[in-house]
LOVEX-772092 format. One record per residue (C-alpha): x, y, z. Coordinates in steps of 0.25 Angstrom, whole numbers, plus 2048, in hexadecimal, padded with zeros to 3 digits. Each point is the difference from the previous one (the first is absolute). Example, Ala and Ser with C-alpha at 12.3 -4.5 7.8 and 13.67 -1.06 7.14 Angstrom:
% residues 2
8317EE81F 80680E7FE 
//
This chain:
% residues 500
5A9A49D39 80080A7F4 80C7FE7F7 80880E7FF 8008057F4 80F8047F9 7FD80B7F9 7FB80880F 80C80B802 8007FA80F 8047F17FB 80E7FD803 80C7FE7F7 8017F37FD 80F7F97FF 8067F97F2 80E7FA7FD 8098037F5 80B7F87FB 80A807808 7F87FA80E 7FE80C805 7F0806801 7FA8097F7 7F6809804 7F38027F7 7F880D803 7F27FF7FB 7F880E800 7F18027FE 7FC8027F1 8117FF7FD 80180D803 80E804801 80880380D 80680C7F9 7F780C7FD 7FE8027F2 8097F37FD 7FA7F67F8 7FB7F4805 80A7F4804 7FF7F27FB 7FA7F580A 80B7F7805 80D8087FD 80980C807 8088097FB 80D7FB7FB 808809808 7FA7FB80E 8047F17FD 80E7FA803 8097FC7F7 7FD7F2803 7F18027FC 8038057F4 7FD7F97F3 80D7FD7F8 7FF8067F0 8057F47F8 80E8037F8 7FE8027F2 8077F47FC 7F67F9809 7F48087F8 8047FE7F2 8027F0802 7F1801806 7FB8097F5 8087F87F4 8068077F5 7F980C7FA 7FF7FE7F3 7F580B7FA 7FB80E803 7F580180A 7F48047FA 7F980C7FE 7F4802806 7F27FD7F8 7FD80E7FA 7F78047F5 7F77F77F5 8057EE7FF 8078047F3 80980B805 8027F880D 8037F47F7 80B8087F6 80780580F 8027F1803 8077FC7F2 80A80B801 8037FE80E 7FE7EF7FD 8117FC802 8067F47FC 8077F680B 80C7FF7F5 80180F7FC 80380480F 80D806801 8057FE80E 80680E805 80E801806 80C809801 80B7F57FB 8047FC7F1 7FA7F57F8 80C7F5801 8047F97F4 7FA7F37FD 8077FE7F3 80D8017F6 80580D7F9 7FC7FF7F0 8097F77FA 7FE8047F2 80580D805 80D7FD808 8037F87F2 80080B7F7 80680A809 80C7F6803 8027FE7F0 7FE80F7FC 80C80180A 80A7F57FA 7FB8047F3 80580E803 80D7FC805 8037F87F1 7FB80D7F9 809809809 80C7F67FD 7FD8017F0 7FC80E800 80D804807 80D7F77FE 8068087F5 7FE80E808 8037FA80E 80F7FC7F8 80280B7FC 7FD80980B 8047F680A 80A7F67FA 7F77F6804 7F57FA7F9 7F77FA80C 7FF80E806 7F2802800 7FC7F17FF 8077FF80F 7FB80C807 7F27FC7F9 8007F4806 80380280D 7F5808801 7F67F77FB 8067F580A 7FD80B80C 7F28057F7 7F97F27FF 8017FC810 7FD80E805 7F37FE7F5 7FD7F3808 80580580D 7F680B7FE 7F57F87FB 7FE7F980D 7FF80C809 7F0803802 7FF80F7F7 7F880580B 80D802808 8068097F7 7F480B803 80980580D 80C8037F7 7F78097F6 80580D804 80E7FD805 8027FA7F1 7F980C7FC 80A809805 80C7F87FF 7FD8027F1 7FF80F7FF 80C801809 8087F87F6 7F88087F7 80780B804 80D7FE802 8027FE7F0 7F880C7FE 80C809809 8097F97F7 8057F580A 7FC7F67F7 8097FA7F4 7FE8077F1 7FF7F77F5 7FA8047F2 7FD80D805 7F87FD80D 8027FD80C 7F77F3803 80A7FA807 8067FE80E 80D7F6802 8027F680A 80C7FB7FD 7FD7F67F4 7F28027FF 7F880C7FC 7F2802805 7F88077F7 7F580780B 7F68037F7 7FB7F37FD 7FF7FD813 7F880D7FD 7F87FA7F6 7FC7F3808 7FF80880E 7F58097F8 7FA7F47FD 7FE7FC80E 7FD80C806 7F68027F5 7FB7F2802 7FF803812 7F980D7FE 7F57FD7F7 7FE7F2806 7FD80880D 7F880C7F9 7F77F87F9 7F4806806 80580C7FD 8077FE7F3 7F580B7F7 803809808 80B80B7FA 80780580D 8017F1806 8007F77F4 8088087F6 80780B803 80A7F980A 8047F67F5 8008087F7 80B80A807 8087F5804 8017FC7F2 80580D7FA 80A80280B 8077F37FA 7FC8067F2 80980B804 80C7FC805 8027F57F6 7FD80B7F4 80C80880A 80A7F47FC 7FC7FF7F4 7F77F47FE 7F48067F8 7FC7F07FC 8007FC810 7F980D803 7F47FB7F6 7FE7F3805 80080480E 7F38087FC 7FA7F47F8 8027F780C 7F8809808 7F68037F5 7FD7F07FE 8007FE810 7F880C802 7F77FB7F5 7FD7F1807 7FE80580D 7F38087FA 80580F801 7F68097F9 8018007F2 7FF80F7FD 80C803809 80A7F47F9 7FA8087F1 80480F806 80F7FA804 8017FB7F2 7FB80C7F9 80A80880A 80E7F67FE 7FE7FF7F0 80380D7FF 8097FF80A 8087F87FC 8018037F3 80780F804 80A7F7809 8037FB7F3 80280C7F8 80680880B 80C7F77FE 8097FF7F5 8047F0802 7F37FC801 7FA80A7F5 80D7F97F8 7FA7F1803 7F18057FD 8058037F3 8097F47FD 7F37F9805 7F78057F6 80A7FF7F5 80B7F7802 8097FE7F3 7FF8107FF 8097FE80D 8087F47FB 80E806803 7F980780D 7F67FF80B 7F97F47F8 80D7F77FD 7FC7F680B 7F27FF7FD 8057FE7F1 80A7F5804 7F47FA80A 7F77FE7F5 80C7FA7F6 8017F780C 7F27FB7FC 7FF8007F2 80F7F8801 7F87F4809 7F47FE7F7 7F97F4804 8097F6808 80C809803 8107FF7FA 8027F780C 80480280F 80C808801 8008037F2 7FC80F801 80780A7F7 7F980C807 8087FE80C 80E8027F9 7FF80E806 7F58057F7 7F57FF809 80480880D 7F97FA80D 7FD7F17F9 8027FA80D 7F580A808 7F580A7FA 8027F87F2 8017F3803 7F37FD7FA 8058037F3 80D7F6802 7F47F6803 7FA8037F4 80B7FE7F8 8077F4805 7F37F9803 7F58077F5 7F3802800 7FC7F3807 80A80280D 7FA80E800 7F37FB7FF 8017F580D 80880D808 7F48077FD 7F77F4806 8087FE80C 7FD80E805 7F27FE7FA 7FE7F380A 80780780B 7F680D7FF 7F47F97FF 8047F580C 80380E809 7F28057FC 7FA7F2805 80680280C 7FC80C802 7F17FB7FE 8037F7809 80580780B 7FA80080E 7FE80F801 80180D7FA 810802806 8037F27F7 7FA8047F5 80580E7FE 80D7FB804 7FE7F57F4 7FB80A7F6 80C808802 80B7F77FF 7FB7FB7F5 7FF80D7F9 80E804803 8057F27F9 7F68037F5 80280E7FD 8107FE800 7FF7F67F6 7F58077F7 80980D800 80F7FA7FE 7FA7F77F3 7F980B7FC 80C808800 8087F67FA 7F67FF7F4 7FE80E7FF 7F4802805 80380880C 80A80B801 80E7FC808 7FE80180E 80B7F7805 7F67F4809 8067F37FF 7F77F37FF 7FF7F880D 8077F5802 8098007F2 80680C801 80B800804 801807811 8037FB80D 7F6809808 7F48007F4 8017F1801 8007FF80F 7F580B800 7F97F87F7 8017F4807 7FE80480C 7F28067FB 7FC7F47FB 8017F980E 7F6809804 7F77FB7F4 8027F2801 7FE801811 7F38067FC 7FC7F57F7 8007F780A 7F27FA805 7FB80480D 7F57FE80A 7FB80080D 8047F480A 7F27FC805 7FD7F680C 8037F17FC 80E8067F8 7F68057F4 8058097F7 7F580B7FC 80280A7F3 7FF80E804 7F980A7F9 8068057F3 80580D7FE 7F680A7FA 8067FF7F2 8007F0801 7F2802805 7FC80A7F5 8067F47F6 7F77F5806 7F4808801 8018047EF 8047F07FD 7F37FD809 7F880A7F8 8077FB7F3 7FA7F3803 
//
């Protein structure tokens, strides 16, 4: 008997089983035509999906199940072979990664593997103790005589360097990235404070009105304003960095929200807060990579500026002149920068002595806050000067290490910024105090004495130390992995590699 052949159109379907148990019918065509007109043809041995049960269906593995099967993915696929062996060889060195380099990609924060910078915290704590001395030498024959009581100042000054130092530690331990969903209502809880000594809510001292009394303590808005710039600056450009060149995205924004403050601190007035609001932008603007011509046109544009702010009013035109010329002024607009600098010629090299000050017998006015470098200068000469001077030195260049060594772009803006709002407070009050900055009424950090600079101050700086804190990612087996630098620490490693 002749064996049929399978492929006839008359042989019969022949039955096969699936998993599920069920049969599955496997319809073979002459020449594999297709059973539909114009369709093309169908595979031998398989139906359409839609015509199985569910039980006959194959189950898609989870992708759990597919990445344990495939192993970790460490490298890009490669390209295909195109074009002569030593372009296709050149393709395959750029796209050769390294096991080590790979970054694994997730949505949560590195966690710390590691202390906050000790060196840092030290300095920071004696800077602070050191301030509370120099308030209490600067001030025991004014706080007596104004107060009856000696300790006036030494006491308030040291209740809040008591609450200043753990809110520094307290903060410090707090992951910075936590702070990005309080950007804007810090933002905006500053201008409103901003505003309210602008309608004249605030208390008037000196002819301003920086302040605003809660009970015994004053808070002095400008300087949340200047530290909630700072991290707004720092979240915006973190998350505009692709689009940081660009002028309607990268720079105009910042630069608005910049001269907003500029305008109502000059409506208090406070010309010197004012300026460094628009440095602190200009520096962070800078290191996130803005375009250079743009940051050279504002300068052109605020020099001039700046300089008819000056003129158009008669107190400051008063301190420009007494500035440029200070003994013509002696009696005047340039007595305390006269007795500032008597203070430093009086200190020579080693000081008359702690508590020793002549200055301060009422010829120095505000010994104990915008010139208390110069009672430092006298009671502790050149030399005490000199290690002040260092101090902030170390603190600066410990808050740009950090800032090297941050995780991301967000640290590292955030880094940079604080430490230019400590840096630029000192440079400007000892440069006022040795004449060579005109008067503009900034205390310097940490010394000075003032319950809400210090506490501003320090609560900055928890934010710096929190940020010098090692990180890294948790891996399998409890390893901690380093996460990829910031673009500015990158950009560092990259020149020391070329360097070497």
């Amino acid at each position: 008997m002749a064996a049929r052949d399978p492929r006839s159109p008359t042989a019969k379907p022949r039955p096969r089983r699936t998993t599920g148990g069920k049969p599955r019918v496997a319809l073979r065509k002459a020449g594999g035509a297709s059973s539909q007109a114009g369709g093309a043809p169908r595979k031998e041995g398989k139906a359409e999906p839609s015509r199985l049960p569910k039980a006959a269906r194959p189950l898609k593995p989870s992708k759990t199940v597919r990445a344990q099967q495939n192993g970790p993915r460490t490298a890009r696929r490669p390209a295909r072979s195109s074009g002569t062996p030593d372009v296709q060889e050149k393709r395959d060195r750029t796209r050769r990664v390294d096991a080590d380099d790979v970054v694994p990609i997730v949505t949560e924060v590195p966690r710390v593997s590691g202390p906050v910078d000790v060196v840092l915290t030290a300095v920071v704590i004696a800077l602070v103790v050191f301030g509370v001395v120099m308030v209490y030498s600067a001030s025991t024959v004014f706080a007596h005589a104004r107060y009856g009581n000696a300790q006036y100042f030494l006491v308030r000054q040291g209740i809040f360097a008591l609450v200043g130092i753990p809110v520094m530690i307290g903060i410090s331990r707090v992951d910075y990235h936590r702070f990005q969903r309080f950007t804007y209502p810090f933002l905006l809880g500053s201008l409103g404070l901003l505003m309210v000594t602008i309608v004249g809510l605030g208390r008037r001292a000196k002819g301003a009105e920086r302040w605003i009394s809660l009970g015994p303590i004053n808070i002095q808005p400008v300087e949340l304003a200047k530290v909630a710039l700072v991290a707004w600056l720092a979240y915006s450009l973190s998350k505009k960095s692709e689009r940081i060149r660009t002028f309607s995205v990268g720079f105009l924004p910042h630069v608005l929200m910049a001269g907003v403050l500029m305008v109502l601190s000059l409506q208090q007035p406070d010309f010197g807060s004012a300026v460094m609001i628009g440095m602190l932008t200009f520096v962070l603007l800078f290191t996130a990579g803005a375009r250079l011509p743009y940051l050279l046109l504002t300068v052109l544009v605020s020099l001039p500026t700046g300089y008819e702010l000056v003129m158009a009013s008669a107190y400051r035109r008063r301190r420009w002149e007494a500035f440029q010329d200070p003994w013509e002024y002696r009696y005047d607009e340039g007595y305390q920068l006269c007795e500032s600098l008597m203070s430093f010629g009086a200190g020579g090299g080693t000081g008359v002595g702690m508590g020793d000050s002549r200055q301060k017998l009422f010829f120095l006015p505000e010994a104990h806050t915008d010139f208390i470098g110069a009672i430092i200068g006298e009671e502790l000469g050149f030399v005490g000067l000199l290690g002040l001077v260092l101090a902030f030195l170390l603190v600066i260049y410990r808050g740009f290490r950090a800032a090297l060594r941050a995780v991301d772009d967000y640290g590292t803006y955030l880094a940079v910024g604080v430490t230019m709002f400590v840096g630029l407070q000192v440079f400007t009050n000892l440069g006022v105090a040795l004449g060579m900055l005109p008067t503009d009424g900034l205390v310097l950090p940490f010394i000075s004495y003032g319950g809400s600079a210090l506490l501003v101050n320090c609560a900055a700086m928890g934010v710096l130390l929190n940020i010098s804190r090692p990180r890294g990612w948790t891996g399998a087996g409890g390893t901690v992995r380093a996460p990829r630098p910031s673009r500015l620490g990158a950009a560092r490693a990259a020149m020391a590699g070329g360097t070497a």
